[in-house]
RODO-2510 file (C-alpha; in nm, 4 decimals, decimal comma):
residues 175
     n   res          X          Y          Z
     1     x    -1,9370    -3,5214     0,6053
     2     x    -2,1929    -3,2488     0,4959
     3     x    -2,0350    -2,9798     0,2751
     4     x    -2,0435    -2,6514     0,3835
     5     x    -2,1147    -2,3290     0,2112
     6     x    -1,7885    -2,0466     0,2030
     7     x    -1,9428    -1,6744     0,2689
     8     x    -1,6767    -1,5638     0,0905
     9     x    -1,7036    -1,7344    -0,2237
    10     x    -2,0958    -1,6672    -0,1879
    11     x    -2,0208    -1,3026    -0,1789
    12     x    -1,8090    -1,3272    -0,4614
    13     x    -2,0368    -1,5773    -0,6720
    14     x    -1,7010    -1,8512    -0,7123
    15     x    -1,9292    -2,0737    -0,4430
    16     x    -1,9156    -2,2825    -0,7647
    17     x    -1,5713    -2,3803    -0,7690
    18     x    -1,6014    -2,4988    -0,3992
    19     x    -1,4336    -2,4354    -0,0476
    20     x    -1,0520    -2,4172     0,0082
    21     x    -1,0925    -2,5376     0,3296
    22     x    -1,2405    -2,8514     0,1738
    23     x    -0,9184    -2,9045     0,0034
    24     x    -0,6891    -2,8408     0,3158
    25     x    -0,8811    -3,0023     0,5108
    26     x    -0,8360    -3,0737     0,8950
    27     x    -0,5511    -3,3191     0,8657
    28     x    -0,1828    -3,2329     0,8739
    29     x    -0,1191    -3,0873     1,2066
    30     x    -0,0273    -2,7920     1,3555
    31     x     0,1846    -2,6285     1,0965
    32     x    -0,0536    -2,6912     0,8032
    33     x    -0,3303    -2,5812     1,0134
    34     x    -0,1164    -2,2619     1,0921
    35     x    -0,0927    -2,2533     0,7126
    36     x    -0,4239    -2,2829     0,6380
    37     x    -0,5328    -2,0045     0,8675
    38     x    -0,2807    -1,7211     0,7466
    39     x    -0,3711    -1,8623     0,3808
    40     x    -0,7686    -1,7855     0,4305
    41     x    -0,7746    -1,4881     0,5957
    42     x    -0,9451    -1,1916     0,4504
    43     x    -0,6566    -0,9712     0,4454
    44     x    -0,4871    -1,2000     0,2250
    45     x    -0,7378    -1,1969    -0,0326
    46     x    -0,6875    -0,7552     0,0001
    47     x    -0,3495    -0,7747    -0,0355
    48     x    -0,3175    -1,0565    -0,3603
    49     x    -0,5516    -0,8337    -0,5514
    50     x    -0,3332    -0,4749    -0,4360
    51     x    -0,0218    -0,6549    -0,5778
    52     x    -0,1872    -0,7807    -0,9104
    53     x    -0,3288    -0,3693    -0,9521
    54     x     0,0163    -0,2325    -0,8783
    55     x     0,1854    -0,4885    -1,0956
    56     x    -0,0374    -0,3611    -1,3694
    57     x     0,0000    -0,0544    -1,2369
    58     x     0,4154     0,0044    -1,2717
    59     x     0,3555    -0,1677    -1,6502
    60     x     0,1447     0,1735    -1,7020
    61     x     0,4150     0,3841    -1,5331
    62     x     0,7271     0,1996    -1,7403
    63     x     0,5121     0,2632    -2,0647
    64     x     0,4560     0,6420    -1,9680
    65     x     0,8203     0,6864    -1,8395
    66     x     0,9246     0,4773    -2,1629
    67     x     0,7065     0,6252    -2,4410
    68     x     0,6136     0,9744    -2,3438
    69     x     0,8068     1,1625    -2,0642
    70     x     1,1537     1,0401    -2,2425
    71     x     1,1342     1,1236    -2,5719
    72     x     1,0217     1,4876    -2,5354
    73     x     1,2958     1,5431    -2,2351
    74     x     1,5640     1,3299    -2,5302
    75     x     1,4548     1,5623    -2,8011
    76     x     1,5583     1,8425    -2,6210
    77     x     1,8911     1,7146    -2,4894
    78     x     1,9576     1,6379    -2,8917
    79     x     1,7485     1,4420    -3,0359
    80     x     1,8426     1,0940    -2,8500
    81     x     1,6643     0,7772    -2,6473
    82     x     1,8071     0,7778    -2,3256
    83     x     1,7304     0,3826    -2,3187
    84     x     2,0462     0,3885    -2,5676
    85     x     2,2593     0,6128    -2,3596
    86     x     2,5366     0,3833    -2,1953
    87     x     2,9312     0,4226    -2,1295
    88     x     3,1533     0,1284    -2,2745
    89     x     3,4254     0,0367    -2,0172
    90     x     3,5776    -0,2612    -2,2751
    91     x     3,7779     0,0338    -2,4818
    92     x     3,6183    -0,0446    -2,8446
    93     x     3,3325     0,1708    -2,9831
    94     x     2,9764     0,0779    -3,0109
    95     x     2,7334     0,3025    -3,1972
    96     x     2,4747     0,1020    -3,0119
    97     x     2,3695    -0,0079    -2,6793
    98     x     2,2627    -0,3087    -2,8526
    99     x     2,5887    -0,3615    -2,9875
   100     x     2,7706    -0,3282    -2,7043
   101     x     2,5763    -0,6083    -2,5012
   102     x     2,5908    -0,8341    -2,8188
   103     x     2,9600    -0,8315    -2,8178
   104     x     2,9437    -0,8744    -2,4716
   105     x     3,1101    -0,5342    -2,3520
   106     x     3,1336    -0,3776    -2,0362
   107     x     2,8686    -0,1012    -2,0023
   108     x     2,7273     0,1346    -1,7640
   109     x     2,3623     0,1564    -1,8725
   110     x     2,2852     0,5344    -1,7587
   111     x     1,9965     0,5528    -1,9796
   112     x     1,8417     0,2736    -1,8695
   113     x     1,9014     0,3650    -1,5164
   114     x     1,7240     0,6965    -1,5572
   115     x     1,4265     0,5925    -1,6994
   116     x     1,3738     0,3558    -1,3971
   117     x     1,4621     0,6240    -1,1580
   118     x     1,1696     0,8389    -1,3192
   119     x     0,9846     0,4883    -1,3276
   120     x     1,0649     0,4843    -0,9200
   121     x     0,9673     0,8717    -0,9226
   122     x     0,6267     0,8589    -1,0552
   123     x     0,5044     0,5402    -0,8447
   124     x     0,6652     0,7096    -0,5052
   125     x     0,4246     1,0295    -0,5831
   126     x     0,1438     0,8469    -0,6812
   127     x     0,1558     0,6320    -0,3895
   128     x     0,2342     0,9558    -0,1765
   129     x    -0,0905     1,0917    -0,3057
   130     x    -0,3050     0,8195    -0,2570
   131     x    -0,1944     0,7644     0,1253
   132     x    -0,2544     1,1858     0,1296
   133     x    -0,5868     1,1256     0,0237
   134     x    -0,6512     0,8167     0,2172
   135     x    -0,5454     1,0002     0,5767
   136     x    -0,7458     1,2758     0,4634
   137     x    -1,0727     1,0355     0,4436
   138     x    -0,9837     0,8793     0,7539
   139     x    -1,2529     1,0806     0,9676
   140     x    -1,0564     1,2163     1,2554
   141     x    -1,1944     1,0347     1,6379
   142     x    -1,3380     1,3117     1,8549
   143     x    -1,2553     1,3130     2,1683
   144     x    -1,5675     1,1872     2,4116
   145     x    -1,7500     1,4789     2,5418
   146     x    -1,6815     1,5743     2,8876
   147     x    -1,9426     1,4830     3,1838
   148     x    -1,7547     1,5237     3,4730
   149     x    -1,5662     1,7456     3,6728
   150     x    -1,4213     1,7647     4,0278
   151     x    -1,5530     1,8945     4,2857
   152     x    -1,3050     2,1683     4,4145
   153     x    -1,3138     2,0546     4,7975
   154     x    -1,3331     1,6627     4,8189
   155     x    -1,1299     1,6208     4,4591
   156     x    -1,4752     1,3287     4,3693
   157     x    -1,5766     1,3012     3,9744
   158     x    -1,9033     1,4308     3,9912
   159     x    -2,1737     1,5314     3,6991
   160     x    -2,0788     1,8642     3,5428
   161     x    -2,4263     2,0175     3,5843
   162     x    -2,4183     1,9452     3,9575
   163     x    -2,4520     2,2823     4,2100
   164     x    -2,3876     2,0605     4,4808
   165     x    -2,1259     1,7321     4,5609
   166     x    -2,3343     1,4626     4,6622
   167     x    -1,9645     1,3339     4,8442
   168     x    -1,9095     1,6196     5,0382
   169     x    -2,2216     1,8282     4,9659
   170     x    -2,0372     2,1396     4,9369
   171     x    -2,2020     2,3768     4,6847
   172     x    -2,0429     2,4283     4,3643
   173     x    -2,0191     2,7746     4,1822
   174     x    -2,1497     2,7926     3,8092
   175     x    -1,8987     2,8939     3,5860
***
């Protein structure tokens, strides 16, 4: 069995590390071959790398939402991190969120909650933005240019430079 070259992985200069269809093979029916076929299909490839950037991505967001849009919007609500803002339910006080969970007390985390709601916020607009931009690229399909009309007395497609209906040969007026 010869071993044959992946244009992928030739494209991508990995043809080192060798085919994955080697490794799957032709052998384990029609499932795996199923398998195999969703698994190595370019698309696939698109969308692994799209998930890795967003991941990395929302880590930028968090760190934004975390480290520079709260603290200036706490320090003028009073001087507070809204990561620490929570409401005890157990009926003791807590001068910390911290202290709250390590005793194991009820608590609504509102602070929390709002910094991934502005987490949620800024990745909805940015993705907003980037389909914007992305149907704005998409160049718009023209329709086909028109090359016939019909001839007013037979109803026949004909040319739409013709003076005369090769059908019925009735003459046609310029417009």
């Amino acid at each position: 069995m010869g071993i044959t070259k992946d244009q992928i992985l030739e494209r991508v200069g990995m043809a080192h590390l060798g085919s994955p269809k080697a490794l799957l093979g032709k052998k384990g029916g029609p499932m795996l071959n199923e398998f195999r076929d969703f698994a190595l299909r370019g698309n696939m490839l698109d969308m692994a790398v799209g998930i890795i950037i967003g991941a990395a991505f929302g880590r930028v967001v968090s760190s934004f939402v975390t480290d520079i849009l709260m603290p200036p919007i706490g320090l003028l609500t009073g001087k507070s991190d809204f990561s620490s803002k929570f409401i005890n339910l157990s009926g003791k006080a807590y001068a910390t969120l911290a202290d709250a969970k390590a005793a194991g007390a009820a608590t609504i985390n509102y602070g929390v909650f709002l910094n991934a709601a502005f987490d949620f916020l800024i990745v909805a607009f940015a993705v907003f933005m980037l389909i914007r931009q992305v149907n704005r690229l998409k160049s718009e399909e023209k329709p086909p240019a028109v090359t016939t009309k019909d001839c007013p007395s037979c109803f026949s497609a004909i040319p739409i430079r013709a003076t005369r209906c090769p059908h019925c040969t009735s003459i046609l007026t310029t417009v």
